[in-house]
Backbone as CSV, one residue per row, in Angstrom:
resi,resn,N_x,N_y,N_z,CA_x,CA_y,CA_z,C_x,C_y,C_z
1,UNK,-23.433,-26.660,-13.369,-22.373,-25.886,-12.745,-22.921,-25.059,-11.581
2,UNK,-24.481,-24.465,-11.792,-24.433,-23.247,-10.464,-24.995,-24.768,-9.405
3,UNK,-25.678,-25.584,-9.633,-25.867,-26.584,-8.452,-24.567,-26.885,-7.878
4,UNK,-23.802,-27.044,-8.631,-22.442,-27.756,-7.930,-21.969,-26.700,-6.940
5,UNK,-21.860,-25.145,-7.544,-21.672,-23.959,-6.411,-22.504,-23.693,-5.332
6,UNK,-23.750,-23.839,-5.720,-24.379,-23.733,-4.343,-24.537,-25.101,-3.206
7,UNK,-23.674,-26.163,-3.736,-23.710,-27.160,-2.983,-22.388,-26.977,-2.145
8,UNK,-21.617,-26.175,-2.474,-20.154,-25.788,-1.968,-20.657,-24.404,-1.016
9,UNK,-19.792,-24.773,0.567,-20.236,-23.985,1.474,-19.331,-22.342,0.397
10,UNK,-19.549,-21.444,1.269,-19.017,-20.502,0.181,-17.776,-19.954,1.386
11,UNK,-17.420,-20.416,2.641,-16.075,-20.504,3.209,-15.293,-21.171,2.524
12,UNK,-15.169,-22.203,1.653,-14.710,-23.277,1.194,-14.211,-22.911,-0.153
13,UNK,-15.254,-22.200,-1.344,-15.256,-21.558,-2.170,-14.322,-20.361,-1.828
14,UNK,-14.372,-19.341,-1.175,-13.467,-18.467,-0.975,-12.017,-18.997,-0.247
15,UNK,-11.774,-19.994,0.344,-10.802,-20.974,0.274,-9.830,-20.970,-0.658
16,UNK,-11.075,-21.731,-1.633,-10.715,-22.521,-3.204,-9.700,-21.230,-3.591
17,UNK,-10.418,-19.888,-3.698,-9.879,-19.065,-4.868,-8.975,-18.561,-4.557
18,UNK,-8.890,-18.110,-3.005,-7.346,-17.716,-2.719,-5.880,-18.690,-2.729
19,UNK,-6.471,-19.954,-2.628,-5.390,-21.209,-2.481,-5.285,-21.061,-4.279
20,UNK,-5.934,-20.745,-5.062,-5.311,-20.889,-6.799,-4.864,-19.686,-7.074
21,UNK,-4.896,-18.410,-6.199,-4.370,-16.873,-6.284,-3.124,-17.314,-6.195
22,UNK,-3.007,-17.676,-5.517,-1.280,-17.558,-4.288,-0.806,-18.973,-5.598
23,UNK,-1.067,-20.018,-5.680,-0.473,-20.896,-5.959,-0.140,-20.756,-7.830
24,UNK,-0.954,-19.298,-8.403,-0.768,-19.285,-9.707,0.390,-18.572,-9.745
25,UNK,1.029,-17.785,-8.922,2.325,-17.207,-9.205,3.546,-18.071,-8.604
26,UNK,4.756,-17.978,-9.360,5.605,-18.405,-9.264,6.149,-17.803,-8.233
27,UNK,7.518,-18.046,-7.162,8.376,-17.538,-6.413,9.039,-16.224,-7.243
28,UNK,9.879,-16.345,-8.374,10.265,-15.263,-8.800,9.086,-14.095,-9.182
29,UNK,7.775,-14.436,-9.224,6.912,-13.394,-9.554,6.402,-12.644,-8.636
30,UNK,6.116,-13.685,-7.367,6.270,-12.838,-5.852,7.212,-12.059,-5.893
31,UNK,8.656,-12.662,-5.956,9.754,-11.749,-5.704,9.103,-10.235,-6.276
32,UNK,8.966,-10.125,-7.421,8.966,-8.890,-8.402,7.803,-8.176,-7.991
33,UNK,6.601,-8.682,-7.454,5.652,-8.091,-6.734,5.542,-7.234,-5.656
34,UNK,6.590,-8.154,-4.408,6.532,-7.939,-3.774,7.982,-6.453,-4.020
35,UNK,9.115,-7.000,-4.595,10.142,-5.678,-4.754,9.108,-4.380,-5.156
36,UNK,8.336,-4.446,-5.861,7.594,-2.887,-6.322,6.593,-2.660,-5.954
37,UNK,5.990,-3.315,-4.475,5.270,-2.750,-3.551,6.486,-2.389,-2.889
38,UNK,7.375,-2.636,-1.978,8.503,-1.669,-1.441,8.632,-0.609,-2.124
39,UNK,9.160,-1.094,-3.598,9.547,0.504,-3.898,8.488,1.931,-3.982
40,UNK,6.780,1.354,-4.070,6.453,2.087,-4.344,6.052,3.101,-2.762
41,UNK,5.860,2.177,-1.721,5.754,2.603,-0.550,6.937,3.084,0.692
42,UNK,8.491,3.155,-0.204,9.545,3.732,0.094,9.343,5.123,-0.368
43,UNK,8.940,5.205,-1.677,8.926,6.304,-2.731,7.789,7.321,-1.777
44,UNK,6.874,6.366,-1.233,5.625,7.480,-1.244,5.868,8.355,0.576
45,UNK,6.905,7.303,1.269,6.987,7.366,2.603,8.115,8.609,2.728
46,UNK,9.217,8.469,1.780,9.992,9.206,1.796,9.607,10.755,0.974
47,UNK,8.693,10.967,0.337,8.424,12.255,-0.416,7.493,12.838,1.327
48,UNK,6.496,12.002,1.431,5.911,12.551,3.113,7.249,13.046,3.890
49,UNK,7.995,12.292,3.887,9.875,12.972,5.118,9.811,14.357,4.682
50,UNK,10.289,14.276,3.053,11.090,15.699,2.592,9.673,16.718,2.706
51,UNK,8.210,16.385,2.600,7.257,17.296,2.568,7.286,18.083,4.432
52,UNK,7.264,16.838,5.334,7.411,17.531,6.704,8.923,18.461,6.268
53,UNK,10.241,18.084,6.015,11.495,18.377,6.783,10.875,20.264,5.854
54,UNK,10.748,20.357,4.718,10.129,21.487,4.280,9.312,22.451,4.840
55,UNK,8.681,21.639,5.543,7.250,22.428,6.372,8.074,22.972,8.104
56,UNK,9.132,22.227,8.519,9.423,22.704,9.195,10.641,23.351,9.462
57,UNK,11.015,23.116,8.239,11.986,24.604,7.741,11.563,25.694,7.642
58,UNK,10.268,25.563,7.227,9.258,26.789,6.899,8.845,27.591,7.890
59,UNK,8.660,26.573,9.109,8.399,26.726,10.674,9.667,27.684,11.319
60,UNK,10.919,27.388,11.433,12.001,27.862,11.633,12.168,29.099,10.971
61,UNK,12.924,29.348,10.171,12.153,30.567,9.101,11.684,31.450,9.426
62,UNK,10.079,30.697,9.659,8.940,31.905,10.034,8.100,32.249,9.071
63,UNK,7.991,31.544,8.002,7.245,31.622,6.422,5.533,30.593,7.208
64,UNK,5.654,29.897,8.540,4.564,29.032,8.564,4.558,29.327,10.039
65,UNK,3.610,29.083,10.697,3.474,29.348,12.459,3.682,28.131,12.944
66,UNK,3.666,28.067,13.767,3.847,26.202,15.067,3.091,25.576,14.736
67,UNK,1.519,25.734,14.159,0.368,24.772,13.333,0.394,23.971,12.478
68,UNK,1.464,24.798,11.356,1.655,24.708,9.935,1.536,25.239,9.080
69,UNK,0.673,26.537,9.107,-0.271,27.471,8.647,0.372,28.359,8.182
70,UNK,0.418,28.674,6.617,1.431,29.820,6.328,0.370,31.339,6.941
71,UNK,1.616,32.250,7.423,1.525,33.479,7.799,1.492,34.394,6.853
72,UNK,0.447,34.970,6.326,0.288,36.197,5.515,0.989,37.683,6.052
């Protein structure tokens, strides 16, 4: 077995393993993969929104300076 690998260029080998990655999941399992990477990078994009729209409420206000920097 390791002769047979080192007789295999290792472009070819790393080839091999991504062509049996991709080809071991089904279409509906992509689907489901791919839906809860969205959700999780909707989730994480949108808490960053409400953390700025906060910070520059804070700005307005006057609780934080033009930097960001709360004012003691």
């Amino acid at each position: 077995m390791k002769e047979t690998l080192k007789g295999i260029p290792l472009e070819s080998q790393v080839y091999g393993w991504l062509t049996s990655f991709f080809g071991m999941l089904t279409l509906s399992e992509w689907a489901i993969l791919i839906g809860i990477i969205v959700t999780v990078c909707g989730y994480w994009r949108e808490s960053r929104f409400k953390k700025r729209m906060l910070e520059l409420e804070e700005i307005r206000v006057g609780v934080r300076d033009k930097s960001g920097k709360v004012i003691k």
